[in-house]
N, CA, C and O atoms as CSV, one atom per row, in Angstrom:
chain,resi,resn,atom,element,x,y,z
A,1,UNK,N,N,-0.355,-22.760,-9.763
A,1,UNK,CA,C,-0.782,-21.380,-9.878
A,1,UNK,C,C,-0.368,-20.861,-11.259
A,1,UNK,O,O,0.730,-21.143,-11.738
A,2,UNK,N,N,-1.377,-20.007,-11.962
A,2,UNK,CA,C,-1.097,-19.201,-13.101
A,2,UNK,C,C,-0.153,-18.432,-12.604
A,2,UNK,O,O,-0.065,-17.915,-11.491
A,3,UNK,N,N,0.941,-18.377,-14.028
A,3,UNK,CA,C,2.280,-17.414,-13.713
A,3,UNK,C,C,1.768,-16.331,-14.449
A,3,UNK,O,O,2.648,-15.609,-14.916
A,4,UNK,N,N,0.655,-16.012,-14.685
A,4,UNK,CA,C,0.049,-14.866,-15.294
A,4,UNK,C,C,-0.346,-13.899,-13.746
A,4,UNK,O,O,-0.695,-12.740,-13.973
A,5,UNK,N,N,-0.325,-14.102,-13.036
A,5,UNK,CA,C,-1.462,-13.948,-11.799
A,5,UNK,C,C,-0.850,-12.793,-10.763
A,5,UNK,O,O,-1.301,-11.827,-10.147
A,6,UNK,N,N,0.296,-13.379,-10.912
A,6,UNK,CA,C,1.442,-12.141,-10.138
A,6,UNK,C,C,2.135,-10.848,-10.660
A,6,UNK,O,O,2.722,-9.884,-10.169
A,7,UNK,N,N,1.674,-11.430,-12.262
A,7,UNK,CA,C,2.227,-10.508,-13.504
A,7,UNK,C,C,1.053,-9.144,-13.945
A,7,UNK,O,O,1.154,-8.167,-14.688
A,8,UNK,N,N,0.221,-9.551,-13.277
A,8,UNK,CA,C,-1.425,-8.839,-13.538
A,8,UNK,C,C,-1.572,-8.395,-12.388
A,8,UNK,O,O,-2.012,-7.246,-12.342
A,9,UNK,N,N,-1.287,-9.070,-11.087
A,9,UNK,CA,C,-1.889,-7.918,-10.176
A,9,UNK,C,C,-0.480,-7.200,-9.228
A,9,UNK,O,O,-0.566,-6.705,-8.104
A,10,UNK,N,N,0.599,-7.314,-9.956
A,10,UNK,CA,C,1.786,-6.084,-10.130
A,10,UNK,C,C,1.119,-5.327,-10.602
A,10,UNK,O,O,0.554,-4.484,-9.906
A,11,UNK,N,N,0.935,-5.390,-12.202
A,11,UNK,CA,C,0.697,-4.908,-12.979
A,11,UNK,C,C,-0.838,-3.507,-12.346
A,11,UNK,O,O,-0.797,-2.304,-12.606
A,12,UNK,N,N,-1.772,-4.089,-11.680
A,12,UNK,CA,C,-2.852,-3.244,-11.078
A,12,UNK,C,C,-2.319,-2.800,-10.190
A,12,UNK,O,O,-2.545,-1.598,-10.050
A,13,UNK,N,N,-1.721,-3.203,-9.531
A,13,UNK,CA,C,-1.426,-2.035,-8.038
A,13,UNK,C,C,-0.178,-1.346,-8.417
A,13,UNK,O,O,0.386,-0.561,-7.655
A,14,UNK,N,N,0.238,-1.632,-9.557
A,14,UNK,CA,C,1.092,-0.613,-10.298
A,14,UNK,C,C,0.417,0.488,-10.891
A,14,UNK,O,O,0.959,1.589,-10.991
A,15,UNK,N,N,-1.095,0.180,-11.415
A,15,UNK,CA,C,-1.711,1.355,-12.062
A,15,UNK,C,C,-2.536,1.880,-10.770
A,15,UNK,O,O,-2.893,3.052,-10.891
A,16,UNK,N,N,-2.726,1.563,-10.160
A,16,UNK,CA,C,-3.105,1.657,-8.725
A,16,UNK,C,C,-2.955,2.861,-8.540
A,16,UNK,O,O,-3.637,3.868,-8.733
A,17,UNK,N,N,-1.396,2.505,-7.906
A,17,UNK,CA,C,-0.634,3.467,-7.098
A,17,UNK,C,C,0.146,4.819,-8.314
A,17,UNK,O,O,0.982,5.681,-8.046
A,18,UNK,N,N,-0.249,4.648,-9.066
A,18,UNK,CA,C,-0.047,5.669,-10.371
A,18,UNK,C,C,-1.330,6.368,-10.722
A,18,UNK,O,O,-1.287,7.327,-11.492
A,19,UNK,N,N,-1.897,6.162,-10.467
A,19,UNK,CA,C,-3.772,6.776,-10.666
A,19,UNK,C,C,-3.599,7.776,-8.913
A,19,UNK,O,O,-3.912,8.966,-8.870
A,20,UNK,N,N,-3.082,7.034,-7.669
A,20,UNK,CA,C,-3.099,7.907,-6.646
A,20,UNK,C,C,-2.486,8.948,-6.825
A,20,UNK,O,O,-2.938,10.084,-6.686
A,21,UNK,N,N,-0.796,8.468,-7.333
A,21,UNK,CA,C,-0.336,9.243,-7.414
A,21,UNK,C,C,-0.176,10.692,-8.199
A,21,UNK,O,O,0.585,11.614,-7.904
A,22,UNK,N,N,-0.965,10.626,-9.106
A,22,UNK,CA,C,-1.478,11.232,-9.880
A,22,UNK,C,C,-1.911,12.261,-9.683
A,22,UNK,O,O,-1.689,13.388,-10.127
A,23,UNK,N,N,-2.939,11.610,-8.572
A,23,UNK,CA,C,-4.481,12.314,-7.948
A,23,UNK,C,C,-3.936,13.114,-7.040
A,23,UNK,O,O,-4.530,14.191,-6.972
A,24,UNK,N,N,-2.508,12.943,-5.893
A,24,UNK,CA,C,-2.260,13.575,-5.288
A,24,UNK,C,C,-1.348,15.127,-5.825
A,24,UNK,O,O,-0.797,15.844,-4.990
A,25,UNK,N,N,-1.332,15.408,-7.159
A,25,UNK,CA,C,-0.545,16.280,-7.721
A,25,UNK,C,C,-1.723,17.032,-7.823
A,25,UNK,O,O,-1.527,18.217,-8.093
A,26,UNK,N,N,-3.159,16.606,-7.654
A,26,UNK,CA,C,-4.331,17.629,-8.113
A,26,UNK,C,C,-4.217,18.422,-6.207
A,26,UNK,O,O,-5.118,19.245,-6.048
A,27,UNK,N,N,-3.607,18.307,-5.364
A,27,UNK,CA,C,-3.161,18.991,-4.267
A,27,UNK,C,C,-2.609,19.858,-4.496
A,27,UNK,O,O,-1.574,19.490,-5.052
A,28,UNK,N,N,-2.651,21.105,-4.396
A,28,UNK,CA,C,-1.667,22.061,-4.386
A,28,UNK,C,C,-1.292,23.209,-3.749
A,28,UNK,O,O,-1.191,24.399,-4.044
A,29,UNK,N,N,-1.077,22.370,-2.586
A,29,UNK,CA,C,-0.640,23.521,-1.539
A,29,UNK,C,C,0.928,22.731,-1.282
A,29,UNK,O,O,1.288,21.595,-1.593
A,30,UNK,N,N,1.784,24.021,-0.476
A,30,UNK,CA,C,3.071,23.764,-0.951
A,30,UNK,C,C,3.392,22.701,0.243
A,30,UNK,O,O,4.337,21.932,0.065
A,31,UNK,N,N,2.503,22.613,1.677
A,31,UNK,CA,C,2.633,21.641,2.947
A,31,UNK,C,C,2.479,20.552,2.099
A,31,UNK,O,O,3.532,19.917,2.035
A,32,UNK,N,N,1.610,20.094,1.440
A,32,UNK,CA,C,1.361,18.761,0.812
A,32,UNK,C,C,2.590,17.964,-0.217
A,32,UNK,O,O,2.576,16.918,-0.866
A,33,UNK,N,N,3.700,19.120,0.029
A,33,UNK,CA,C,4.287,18.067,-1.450
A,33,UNK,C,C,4.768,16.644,-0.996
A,33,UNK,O,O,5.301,15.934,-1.848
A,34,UNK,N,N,4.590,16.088,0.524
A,34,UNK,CA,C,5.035,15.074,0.423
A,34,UNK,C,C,4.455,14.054,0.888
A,34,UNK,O,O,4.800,13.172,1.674
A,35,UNK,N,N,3.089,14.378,0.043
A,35,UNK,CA,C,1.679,13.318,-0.389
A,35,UNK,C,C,2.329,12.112,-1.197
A,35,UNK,O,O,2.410,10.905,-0.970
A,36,UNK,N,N,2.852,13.106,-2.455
A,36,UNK,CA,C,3.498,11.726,-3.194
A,36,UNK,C,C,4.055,10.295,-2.941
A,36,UNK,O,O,3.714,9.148,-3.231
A,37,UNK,N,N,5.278,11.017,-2.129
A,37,UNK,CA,C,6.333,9.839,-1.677
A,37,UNK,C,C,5.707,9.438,-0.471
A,37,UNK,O,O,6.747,9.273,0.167
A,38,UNK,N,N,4.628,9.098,0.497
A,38,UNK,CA,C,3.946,8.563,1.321
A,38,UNK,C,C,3.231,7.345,0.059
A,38,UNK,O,O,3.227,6.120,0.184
A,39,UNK,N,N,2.682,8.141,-1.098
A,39,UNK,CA,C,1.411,6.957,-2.073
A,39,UNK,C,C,2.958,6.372,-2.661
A,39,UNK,O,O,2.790,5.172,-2.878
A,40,UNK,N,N,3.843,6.613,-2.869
A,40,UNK,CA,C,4.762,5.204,-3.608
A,40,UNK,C,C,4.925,4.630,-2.427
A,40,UNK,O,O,4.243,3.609,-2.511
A,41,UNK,N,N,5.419,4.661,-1.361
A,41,UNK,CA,C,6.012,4.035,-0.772
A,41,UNK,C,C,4.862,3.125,0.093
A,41,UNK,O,O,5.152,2.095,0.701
A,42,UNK,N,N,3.799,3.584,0.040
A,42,UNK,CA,C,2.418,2.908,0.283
A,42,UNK,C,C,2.279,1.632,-0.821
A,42,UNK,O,O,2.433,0.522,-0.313
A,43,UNK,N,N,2.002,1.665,-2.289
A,43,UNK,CA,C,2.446,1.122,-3.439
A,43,UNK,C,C,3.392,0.148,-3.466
A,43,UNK,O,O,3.102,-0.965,-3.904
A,44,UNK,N,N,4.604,0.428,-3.019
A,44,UNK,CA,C,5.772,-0.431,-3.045
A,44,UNK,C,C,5.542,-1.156,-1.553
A,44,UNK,O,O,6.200,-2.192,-1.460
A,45,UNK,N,N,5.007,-0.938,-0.754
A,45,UNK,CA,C,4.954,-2.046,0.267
A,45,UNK,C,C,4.072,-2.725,-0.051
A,45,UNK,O,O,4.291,-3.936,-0.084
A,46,UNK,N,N,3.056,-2.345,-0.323
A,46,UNK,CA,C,1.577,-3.219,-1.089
A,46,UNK,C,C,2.270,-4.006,-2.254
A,46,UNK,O,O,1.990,-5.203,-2.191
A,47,UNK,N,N,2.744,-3.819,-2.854
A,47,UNK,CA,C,3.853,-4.559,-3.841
A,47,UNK,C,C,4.448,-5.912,-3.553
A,47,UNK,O,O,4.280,-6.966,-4.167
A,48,UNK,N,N,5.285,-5.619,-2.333
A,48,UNK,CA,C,6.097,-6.189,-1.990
A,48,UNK,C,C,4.947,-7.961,-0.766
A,48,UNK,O,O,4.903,-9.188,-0.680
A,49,UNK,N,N,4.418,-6.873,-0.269
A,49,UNK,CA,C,3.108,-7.360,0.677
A,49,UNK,C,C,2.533,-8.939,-0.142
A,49,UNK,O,O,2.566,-10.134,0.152
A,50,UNK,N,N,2.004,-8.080,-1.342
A,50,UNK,CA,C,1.472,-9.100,-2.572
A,50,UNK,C,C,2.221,-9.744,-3.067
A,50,UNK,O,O,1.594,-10.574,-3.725
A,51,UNK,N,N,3.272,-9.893,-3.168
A,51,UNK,CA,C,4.490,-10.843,-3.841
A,51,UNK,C,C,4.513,-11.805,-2.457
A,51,UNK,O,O,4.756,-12.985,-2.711
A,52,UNK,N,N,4.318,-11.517,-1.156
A,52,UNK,CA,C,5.073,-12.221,0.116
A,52,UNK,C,C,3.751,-13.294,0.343
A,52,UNK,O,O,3.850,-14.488,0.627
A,53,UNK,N,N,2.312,-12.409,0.105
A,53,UNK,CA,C,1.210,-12.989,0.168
A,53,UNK,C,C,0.762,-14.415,-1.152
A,53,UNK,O,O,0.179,-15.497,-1.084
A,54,UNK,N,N,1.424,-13.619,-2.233
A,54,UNK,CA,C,0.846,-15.141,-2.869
A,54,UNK,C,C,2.651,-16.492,-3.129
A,54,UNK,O,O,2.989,-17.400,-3.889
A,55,UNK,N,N,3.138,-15.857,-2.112
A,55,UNK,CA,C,4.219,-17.241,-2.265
A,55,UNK,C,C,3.640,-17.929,-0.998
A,55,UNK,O,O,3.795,-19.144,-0.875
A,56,UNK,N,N,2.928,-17.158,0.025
A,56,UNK,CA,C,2.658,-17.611,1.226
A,56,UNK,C,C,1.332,-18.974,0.820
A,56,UNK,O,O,1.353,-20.142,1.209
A,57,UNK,N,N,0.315,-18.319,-0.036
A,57,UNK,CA,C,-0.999,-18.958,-0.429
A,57,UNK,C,C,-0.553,-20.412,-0.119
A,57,UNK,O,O,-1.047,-20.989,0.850
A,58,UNK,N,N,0.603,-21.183,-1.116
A,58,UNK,CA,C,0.374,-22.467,-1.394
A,58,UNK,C,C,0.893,-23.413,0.068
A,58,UNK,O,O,0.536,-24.561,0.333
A,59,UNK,N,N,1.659,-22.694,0.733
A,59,UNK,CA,C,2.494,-23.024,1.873
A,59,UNK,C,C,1.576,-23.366,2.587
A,59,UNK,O,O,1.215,-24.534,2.444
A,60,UNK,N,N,0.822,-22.495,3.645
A,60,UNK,CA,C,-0.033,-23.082,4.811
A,60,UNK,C,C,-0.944,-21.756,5.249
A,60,UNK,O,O,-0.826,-20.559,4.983
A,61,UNK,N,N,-1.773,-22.407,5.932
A,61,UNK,CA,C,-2.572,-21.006,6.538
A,61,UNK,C,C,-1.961,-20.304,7.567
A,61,UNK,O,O,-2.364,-19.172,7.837
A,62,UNK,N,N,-0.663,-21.024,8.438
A,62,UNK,CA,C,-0.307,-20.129,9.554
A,62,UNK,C,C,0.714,-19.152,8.819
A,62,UNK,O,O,0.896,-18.012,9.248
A,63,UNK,N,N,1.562,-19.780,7.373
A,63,UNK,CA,C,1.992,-18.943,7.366
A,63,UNK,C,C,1.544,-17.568,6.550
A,63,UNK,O,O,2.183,-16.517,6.580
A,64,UNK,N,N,0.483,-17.763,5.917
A,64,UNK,CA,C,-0.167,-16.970,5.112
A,64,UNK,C,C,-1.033,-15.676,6.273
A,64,UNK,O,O,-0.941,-14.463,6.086
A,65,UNK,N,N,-1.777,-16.281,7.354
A,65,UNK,CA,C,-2.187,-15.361,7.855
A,65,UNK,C,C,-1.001,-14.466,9.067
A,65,UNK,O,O,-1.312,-13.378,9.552
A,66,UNK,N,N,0.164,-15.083,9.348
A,66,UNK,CA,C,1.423,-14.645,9.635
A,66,UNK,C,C,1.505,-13.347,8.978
A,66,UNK,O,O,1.396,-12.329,9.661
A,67,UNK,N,N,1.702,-13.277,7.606
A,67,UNK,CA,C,2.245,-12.403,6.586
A,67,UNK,C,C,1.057,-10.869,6.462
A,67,UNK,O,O,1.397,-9.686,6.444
A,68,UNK,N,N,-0.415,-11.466,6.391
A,68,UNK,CA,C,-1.293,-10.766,6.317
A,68,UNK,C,C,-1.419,-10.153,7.773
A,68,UNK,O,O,-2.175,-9.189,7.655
A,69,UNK,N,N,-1.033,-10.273,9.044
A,69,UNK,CA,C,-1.019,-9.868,10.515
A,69,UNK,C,C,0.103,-8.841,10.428
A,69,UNK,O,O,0.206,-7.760,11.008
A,70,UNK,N,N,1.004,-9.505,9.471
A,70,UNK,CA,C,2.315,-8.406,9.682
A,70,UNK,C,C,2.378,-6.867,8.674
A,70,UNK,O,O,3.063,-5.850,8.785
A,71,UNK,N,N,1.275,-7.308,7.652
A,71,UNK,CA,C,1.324,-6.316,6.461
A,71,UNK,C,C,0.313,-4.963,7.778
A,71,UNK,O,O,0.496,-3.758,7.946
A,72,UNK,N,N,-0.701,-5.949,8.442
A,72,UNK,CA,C,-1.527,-4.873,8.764
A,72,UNK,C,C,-0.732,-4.042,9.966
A,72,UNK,O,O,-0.939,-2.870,10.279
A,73,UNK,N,N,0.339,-5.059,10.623
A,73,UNK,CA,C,1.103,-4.013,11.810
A,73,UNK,C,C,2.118,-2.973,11.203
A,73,UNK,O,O,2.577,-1.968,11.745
A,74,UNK,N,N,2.388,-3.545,9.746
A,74,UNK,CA,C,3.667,-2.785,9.333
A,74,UNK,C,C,2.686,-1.289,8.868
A,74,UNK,O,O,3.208,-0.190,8.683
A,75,UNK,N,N,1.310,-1.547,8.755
A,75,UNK,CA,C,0.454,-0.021,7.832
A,75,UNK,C,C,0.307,0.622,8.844
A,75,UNK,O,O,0.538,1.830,8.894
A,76,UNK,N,N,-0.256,-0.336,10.199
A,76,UNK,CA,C,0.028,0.709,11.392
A,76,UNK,C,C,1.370,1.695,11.851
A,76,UNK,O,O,1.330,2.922,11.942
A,77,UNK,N,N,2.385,0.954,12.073
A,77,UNK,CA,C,3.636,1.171,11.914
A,77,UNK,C,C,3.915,2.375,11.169
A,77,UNK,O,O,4.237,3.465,11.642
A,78,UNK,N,N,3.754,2.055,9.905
A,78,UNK,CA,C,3.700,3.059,8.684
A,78,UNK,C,C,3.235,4.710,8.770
A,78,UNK,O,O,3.761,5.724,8.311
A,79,UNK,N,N,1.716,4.436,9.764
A,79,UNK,CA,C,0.816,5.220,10.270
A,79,UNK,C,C,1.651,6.398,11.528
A,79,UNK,O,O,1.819,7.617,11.575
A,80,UNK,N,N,1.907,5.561,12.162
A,80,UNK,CA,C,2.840,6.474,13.353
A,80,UNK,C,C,4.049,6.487,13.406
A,80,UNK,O,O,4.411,6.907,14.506
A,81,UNK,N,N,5.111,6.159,12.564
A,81,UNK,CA,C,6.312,7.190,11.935
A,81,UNK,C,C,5.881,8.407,11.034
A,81,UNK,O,O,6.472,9.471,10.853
A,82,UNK,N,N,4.655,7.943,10.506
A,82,UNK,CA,C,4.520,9.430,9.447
A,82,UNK,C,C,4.487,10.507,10.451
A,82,UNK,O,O,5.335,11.330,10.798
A,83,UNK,N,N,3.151,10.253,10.860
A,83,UNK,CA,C,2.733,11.174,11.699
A,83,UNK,C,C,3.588,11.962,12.989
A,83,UNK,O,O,3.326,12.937,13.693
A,84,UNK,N,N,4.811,10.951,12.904
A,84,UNK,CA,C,6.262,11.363,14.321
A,84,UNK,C,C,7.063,12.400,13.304
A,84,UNK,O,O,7.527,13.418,13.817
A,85,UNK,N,N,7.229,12.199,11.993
A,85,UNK,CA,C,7.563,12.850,11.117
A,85,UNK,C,C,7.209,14.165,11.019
A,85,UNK,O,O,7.839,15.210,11.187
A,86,UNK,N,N,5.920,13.881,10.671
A,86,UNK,CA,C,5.570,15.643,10.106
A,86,UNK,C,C,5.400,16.375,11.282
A,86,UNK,O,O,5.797,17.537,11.376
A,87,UNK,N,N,4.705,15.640,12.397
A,87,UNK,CA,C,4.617,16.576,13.586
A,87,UNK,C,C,6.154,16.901,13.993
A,87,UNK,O,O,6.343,18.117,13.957
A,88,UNK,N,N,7.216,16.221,14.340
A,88,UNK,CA,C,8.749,16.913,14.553
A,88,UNK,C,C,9.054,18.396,13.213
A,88,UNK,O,O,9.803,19.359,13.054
A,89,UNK,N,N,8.317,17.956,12.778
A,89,UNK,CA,C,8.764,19.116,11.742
A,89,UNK,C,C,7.197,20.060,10.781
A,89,UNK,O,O,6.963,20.265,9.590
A,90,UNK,N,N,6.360,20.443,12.242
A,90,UNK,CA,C,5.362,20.876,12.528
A,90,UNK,C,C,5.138,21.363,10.768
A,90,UNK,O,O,5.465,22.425,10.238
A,91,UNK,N,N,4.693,20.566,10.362
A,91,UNK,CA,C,3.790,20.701,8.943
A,91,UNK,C,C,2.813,19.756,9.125
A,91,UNK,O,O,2.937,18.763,9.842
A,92,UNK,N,N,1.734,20.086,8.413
A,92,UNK,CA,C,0.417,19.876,8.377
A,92,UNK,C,C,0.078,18.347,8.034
A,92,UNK,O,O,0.080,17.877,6.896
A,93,UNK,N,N,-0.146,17.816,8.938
A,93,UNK,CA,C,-0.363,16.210,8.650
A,93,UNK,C,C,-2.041,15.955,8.447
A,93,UNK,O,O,-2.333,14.823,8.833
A,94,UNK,N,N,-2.831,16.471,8.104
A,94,UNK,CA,C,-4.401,16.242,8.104
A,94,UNK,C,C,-4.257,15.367,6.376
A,94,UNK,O,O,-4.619,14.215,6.138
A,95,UNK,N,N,-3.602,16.388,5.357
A,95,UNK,CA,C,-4.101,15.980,3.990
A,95,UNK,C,C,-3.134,14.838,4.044
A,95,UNK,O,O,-3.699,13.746,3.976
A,96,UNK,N,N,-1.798,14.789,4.149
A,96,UNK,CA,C,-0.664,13.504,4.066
A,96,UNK,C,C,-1.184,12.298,4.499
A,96,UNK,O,O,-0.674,11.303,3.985
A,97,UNK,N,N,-2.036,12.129,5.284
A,97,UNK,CA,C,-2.528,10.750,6.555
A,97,UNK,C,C,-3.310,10.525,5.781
A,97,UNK,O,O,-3.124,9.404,5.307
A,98,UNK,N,N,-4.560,11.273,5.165
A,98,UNK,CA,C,-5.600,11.205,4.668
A,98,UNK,C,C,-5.501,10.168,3.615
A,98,UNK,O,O,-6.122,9.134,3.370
A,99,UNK,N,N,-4.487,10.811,3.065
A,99,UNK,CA,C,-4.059,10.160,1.445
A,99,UNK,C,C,-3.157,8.861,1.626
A,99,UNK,O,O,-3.009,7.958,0.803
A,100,UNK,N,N,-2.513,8.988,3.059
A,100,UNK,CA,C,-1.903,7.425,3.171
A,100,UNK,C,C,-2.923,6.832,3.640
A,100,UNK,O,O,-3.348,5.962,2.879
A,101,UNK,N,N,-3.541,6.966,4.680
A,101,UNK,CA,C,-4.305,5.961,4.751
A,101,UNK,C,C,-5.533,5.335,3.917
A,101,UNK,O,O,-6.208,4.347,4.207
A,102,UNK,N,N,-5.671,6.498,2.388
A,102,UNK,CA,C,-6.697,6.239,1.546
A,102,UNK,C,C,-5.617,4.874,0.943
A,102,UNK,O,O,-5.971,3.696,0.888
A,103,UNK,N,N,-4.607,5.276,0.639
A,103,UNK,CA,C,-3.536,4.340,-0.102
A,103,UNK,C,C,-3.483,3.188,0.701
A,103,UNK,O,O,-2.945,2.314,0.021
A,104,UNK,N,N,-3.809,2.704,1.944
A,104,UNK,CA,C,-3.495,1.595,2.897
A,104,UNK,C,C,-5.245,0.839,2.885
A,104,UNK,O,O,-5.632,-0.298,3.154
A,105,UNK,N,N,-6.112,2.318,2.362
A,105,UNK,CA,C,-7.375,1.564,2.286
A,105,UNK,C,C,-7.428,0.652,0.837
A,105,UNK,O,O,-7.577,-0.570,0.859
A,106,UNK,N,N,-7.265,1.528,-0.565
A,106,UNK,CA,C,-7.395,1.112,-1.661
A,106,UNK,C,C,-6.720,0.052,-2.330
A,106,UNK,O,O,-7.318,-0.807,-2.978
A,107,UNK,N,N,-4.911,0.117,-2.120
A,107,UNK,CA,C,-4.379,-1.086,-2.411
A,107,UNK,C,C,-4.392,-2.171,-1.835
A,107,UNK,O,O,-3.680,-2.914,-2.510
A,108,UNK,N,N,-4.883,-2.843,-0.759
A,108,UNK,CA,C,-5.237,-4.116,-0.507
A,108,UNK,C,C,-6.679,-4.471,-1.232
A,108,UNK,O,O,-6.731,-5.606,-1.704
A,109,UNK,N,N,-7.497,-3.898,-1.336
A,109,UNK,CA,C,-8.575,-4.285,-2.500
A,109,UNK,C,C,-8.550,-4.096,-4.050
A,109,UNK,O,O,-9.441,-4.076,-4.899
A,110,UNK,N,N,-7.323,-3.976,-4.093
A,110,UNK,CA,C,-7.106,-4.176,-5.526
A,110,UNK,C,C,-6.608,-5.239,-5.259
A,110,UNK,O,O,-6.814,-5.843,-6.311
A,111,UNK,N,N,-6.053,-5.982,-4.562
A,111,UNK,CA,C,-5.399,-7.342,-4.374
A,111,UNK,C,C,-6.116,-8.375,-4.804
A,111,UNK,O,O,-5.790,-9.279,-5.574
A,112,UNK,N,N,-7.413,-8.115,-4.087
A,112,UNK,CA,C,-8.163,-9.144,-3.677
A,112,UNK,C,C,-8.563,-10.324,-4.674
A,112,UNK,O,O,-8.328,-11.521,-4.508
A,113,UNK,N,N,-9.276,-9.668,-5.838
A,113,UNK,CA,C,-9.583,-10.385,-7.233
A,113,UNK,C,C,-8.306,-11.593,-7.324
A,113,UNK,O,O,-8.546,-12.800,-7.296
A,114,UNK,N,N,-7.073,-11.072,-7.425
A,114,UNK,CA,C,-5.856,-12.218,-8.130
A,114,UNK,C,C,-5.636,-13.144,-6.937
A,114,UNK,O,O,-5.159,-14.242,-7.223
A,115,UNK,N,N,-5.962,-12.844,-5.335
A,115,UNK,CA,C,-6.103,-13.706,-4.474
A,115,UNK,C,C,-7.052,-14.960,-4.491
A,115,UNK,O,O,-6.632,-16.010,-4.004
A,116,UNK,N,N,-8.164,-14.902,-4.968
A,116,UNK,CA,C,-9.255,-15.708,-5.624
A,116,UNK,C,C,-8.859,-16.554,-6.693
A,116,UNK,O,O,-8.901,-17.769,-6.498
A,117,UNK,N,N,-8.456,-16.085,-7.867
A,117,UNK,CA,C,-7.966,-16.585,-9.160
A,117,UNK,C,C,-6.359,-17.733,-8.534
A,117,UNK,O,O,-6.121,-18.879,-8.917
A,118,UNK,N,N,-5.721,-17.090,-7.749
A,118,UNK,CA,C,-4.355,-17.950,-7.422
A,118,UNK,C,C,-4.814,-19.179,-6.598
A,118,UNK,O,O,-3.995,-20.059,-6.330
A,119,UNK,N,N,-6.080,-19.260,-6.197
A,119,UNK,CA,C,-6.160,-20.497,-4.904
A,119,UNK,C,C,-6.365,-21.764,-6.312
A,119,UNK,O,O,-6.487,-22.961,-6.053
């Protein structure tokens, strides 16, 4: 595998999740301020996800699709602590979900390209 490959698509779901995050400051209502720290921490698992996913590639398919079964239970996961969150502390969860789950939609297809290039 190119040692360029992991260095480049850090590198995108680093600009990724910096382009969201960005986007979520064009929000500005005062319920929303904690759009942000939902898109890093969306980012940094997608991060982490993609580092686990291409050490998995060369290993085997059980354990590769292992890793990819667990990324998608951990976004679920992800999904209903937020939402146990903001509802215990009755603030407005419509725009926060929206934007995580745009972040749970967008950074796995930024993946995809350096998944191709690493086989």
């Amino acid at each position: 595998m190119n040692r360029m490959i992991p260095i480049k698509g850090l590198s995108a779901l680093s600009a990724a999740t910096a382009f969201l995050f960005g986007f979520s400051f064009l929000i500005s209502r005062p319920q929303a301020s904690i759009v942000p720290l939902f898109i890093v921490l969306a980012g940094l698992e997608s991060m982490a996800i993609f580092c686990a996913l291409l050490w998995a590639l060369p290993k085997s398919n059980t354990v590769f699709f292992s890793i990819f079964v667990g990324d998608s239970l951990l976004g679920f996961a992800g999904l209903g602590l937020a939402v146990y969150w903001l509802e215990s502390r009755h603030i407005a969860y419509t725009l926060p979900l929206l934007s995580l789950g745009l972040a749970y939609l967008l950074l796995p297809l930024v993946q995809i390209p350096f998944f191709h290039r690493a086989v």
